[in-house]
N, C-alpha and C positions, 0 to 999 in steps of 0.2 A: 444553497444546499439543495433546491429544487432541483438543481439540472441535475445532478448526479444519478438518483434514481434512473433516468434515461438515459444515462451513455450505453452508447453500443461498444460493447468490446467483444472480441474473436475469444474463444476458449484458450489458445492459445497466447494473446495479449493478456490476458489474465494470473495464466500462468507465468509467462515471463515477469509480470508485475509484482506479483509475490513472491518467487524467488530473488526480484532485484531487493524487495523489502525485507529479505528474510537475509539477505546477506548484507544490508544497511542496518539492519541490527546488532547485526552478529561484531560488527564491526564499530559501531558507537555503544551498541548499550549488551555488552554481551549480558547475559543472565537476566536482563530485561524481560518485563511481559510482552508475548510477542504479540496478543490480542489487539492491547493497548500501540505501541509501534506500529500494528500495522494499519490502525486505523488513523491512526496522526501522518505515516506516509501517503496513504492517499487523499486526506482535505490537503496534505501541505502541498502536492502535486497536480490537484487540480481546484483547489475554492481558493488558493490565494494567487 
């Protein structure tokens, strides 16, 4: 969980990240909390 705080990401890798998250919801968990989703997309994409 340490490294995370440190990645570098581009403004726009960021953006791309969230809208792939936000369309990975939209698509498994419609009416899902998106706070919650989007923070389980990225531990699932980078700490495991």
């Amino acid at each position: 969980m340490e490294d995370l705080p440190h990645a570098r990401l581009l403004k726009s890798d960021l953006i791309y990240l969230l809208v792939m998250a936000d369309k990975d919801r939209a698509r498994e968990a419609p009416g899902g909390r998106w706070e919650r989703y989007h923070a389980d997309f990225f531990v699932r994409r980078y700490l495991k």
